[in-house]
C-alpha positions in Angstrom: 46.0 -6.4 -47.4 49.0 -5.3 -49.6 50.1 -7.7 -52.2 53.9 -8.6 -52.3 56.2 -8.3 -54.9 58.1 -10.5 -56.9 61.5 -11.2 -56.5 62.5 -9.4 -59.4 60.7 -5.8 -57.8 57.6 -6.0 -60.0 54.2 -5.7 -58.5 52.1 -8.6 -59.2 49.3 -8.4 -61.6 45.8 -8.0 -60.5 44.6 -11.3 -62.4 47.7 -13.4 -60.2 46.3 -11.5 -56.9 42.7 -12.9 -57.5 43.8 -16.2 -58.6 45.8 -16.3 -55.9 43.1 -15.2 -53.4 40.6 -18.2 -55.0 43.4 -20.8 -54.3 44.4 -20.2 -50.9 40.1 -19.8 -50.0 39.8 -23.1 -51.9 42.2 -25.5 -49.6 40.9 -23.5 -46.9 43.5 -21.6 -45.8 42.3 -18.2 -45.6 38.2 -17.3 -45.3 36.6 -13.5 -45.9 35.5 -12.0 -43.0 31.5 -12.3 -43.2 31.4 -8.5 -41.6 33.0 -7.0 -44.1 33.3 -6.6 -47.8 33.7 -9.5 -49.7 37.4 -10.5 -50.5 38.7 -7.1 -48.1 39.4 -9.2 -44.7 40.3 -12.5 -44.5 40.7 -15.1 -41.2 43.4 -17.4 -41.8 43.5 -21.1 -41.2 44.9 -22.3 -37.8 44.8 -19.0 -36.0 43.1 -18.9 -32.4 39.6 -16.8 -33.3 40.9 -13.4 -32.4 38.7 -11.0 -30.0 36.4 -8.3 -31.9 39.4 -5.4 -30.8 42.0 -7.6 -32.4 39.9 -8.1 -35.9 39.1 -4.0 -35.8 42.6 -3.1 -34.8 43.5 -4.9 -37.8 41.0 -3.7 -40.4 41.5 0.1 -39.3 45.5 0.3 -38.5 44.5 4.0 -37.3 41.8 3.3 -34.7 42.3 2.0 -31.5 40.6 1.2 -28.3 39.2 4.2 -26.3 36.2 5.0 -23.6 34.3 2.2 -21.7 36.4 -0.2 -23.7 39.6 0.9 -22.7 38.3 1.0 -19.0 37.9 -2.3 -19.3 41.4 -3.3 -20.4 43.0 -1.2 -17.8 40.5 -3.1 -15.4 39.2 0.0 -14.1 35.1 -0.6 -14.6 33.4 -3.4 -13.6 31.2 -3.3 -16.6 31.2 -5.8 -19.3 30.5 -3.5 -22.3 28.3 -4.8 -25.0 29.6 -2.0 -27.4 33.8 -2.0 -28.9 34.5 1.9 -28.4 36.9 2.7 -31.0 38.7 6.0 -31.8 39.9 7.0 -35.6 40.4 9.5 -37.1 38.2 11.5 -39.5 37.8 11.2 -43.2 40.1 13.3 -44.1 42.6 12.7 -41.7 42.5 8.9 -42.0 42.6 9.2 -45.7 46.3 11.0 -45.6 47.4 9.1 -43.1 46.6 6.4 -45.4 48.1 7.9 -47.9 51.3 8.1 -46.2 51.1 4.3 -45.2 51.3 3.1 -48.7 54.0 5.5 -49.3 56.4 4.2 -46.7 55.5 0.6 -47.5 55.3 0.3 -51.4 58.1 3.5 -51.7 58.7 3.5 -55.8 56.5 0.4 -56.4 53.1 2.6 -55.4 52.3 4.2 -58.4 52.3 0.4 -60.3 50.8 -1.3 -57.3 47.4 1.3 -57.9 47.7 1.5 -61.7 47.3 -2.4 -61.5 43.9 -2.1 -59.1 45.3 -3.6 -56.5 43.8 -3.6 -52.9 44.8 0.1 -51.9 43.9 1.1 -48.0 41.0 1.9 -47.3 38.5 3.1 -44.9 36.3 0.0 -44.0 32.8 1.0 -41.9 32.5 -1.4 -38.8 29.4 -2.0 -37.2 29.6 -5.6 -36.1 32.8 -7.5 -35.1 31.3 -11.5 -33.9 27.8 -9.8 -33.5 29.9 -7.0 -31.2 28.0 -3.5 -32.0 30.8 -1.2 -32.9 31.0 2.6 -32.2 33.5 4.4 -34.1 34.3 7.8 -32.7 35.9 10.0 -35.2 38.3 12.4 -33.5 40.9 14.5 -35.0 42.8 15.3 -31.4 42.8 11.3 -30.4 45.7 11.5 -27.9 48.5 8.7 -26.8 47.2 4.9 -27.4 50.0 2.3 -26.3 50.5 -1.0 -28.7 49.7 -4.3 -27.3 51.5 -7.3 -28.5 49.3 -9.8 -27.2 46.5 -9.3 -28.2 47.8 -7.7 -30.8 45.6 -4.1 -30.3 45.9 -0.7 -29.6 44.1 1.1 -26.4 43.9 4.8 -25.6 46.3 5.2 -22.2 45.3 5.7 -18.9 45.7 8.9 -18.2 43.6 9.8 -21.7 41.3 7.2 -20.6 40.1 9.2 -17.3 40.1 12.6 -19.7 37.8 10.7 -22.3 35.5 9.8 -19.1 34.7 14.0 -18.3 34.5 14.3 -22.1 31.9 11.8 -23.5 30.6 9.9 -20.0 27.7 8.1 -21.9 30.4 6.6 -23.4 32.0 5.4 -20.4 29.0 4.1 -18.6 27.6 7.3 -17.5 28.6 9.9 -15.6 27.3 8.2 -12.0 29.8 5.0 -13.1 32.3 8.1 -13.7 32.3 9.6 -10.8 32.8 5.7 -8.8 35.8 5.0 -11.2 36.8 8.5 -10.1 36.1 7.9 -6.8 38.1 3.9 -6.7 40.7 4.6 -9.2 42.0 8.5 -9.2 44.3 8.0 -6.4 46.2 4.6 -8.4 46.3 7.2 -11.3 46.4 10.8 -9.7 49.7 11.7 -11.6 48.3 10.6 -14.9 45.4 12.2 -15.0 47.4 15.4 -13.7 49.4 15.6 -16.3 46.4 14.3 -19.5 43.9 16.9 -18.5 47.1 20.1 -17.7 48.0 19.2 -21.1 45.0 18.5 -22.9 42.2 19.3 -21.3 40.2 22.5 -22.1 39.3 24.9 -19.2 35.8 23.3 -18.6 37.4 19.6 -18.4 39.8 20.9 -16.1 36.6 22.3 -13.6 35.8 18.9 -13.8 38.8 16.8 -13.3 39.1 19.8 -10.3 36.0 19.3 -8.9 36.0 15.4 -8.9 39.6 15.4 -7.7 39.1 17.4 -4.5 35.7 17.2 -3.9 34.6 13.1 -4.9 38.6 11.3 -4.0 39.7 14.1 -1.6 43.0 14.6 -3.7 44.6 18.0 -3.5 47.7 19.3 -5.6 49.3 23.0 -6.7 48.7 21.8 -10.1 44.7 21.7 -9.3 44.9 24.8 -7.6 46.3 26.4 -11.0 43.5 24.9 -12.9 41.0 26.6 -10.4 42.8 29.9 -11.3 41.9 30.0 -14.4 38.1 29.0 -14.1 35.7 31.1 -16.6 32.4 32.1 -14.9 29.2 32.5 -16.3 27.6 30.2 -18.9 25.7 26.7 -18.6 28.7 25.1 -17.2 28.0 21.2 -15.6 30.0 18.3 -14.4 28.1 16.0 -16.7 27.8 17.5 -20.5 24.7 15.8 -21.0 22.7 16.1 -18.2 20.1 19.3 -17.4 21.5 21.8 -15.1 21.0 21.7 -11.4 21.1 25.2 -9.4 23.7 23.0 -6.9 26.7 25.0 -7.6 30.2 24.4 -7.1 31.6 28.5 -6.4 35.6 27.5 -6.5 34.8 25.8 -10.5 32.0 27.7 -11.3 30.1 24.6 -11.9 26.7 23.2 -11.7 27.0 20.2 -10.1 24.4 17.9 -11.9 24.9 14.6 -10.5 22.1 13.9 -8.0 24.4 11.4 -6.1 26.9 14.6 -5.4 24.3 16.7 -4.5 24.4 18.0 -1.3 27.7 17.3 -0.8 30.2 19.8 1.3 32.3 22.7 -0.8 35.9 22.1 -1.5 37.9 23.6 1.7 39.5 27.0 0.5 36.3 28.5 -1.4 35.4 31.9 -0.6 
């Protein structure tokens, strides 16, 4: 929380912030957040009890809502998670970013507004929203959240959303409730994830994408076939990152296919 100024453009003092603080907690208008550090996050009175995502969203203005948890928003998993997946960035990164927050909204009162000790923006750890386990994935190379006005959140996009799923699958339920999202919900999407994993997808993700695409929802597209041009051979490469190999092998993506549900399963048309 950044403290106003005055109407004269003079940041208040830290002793009128705290006393300030004490009154409004004392007619029970605001309250500190139990999760978090005492006197960082505050609920304030009369306010509907906001959903864990809307109190992290808030705490972290960087993070936003990413993997199974963003499945569940776009209503595309029919699993209730028990874990908020978040995405932020790393230290570093969140700490300019930072940075460049409280230069755009204190501008020539900054340098005051810390000298006084006033709260500055930081990064708070969340583990526990409303006894909601928190995971916080730390990723430099994020990709395109949307902002939701109510409830007031942010959530990773669709199309990153289905990329995130070949990535990290424990994550998203695993890679069996992968492959049925996949399998239900690729065609409603197709042209998203087309254009998420051509432009941010490394080669092995797109051997995925490829391979679930044709092979799991039967969806075909130049823009796949350019993907399967460009396959690398050799190396330990699977459809799920996390799982042992499997010797059934997927020629046109060069891929061990370590799902046992897919096992078995007939070669894309068109492989040599």
């Amino acid at each position: 929380m950044l403290a106003s100024t005055h109407a004269e453009n003079h940041a208040i003092t830290l002793h009128v912030y705290t006393e300030l603080v004490r009154m409004l907690t004392s007619f029970g208008l605001i309250s500190s957040a139990k999760e978090f550090k005492p006197g960082s996050v505050f609920h304030i009175f009369g306010r509907n009890r906001p959903l864990s995502m809307e109190v992290a969203c808030s705490v972290d203005p960087f993070a936003y809502v990413s993997h199974l948890s963003a499945m569940e928003y776009h209503g595309i998993t029919d699993r209730l998670p028990k874990v908020l997946y978040l995405s932020t960035p790393p230290a570093q990164e969140w700490k300019e970013q930072a940075e460049a927050r409280m230069d755009k909204d204190l501008k020539e009162f900054k340098e005051g507004y810390l000298a006084a000790k006033l709260p500055a923006l930081r990064f708070q750890k969340i583990e526990r929203i409303d006894g909601v386990r928190v995971e916080l994935m730390r990723r430099s190379h994020r990709g395109a959240f949307k902002i939701i006005k109510s409830p007031p959140i942010r959530v990773a996009m669709v199309g990153r959303t289905f990329l995130d799923m070949l990535r990290e699958p424990d994550s998203c339920g695993g890679m069996l409730h992968v492959v049925d999202t996949y399998r239900e919900y690729a065609g409603k999407y197709f042209k998203l994830i087309l254009d998420e994993v051509s432009s941010h997808g490394t080669l092995i993700e797109k051997a995925r994408a490829g391979y679930l695409l044709e092979q799991v929802c039967g969806r075909f597209d130049p823009v796949i076939d350019d993907w399967a041009s460009a396959v690398q051979r050799g190396g330990s490469r699977k459809l799920d990152p996390q799982a042992e190999y499997s010797p059934f092998f997927s020629e046109r993506w060069a891929l061990s296919v370590n799902v046992p549900s897919l096992e078995g399963t007939q070669l894309e048309s068109g492989e040599p």
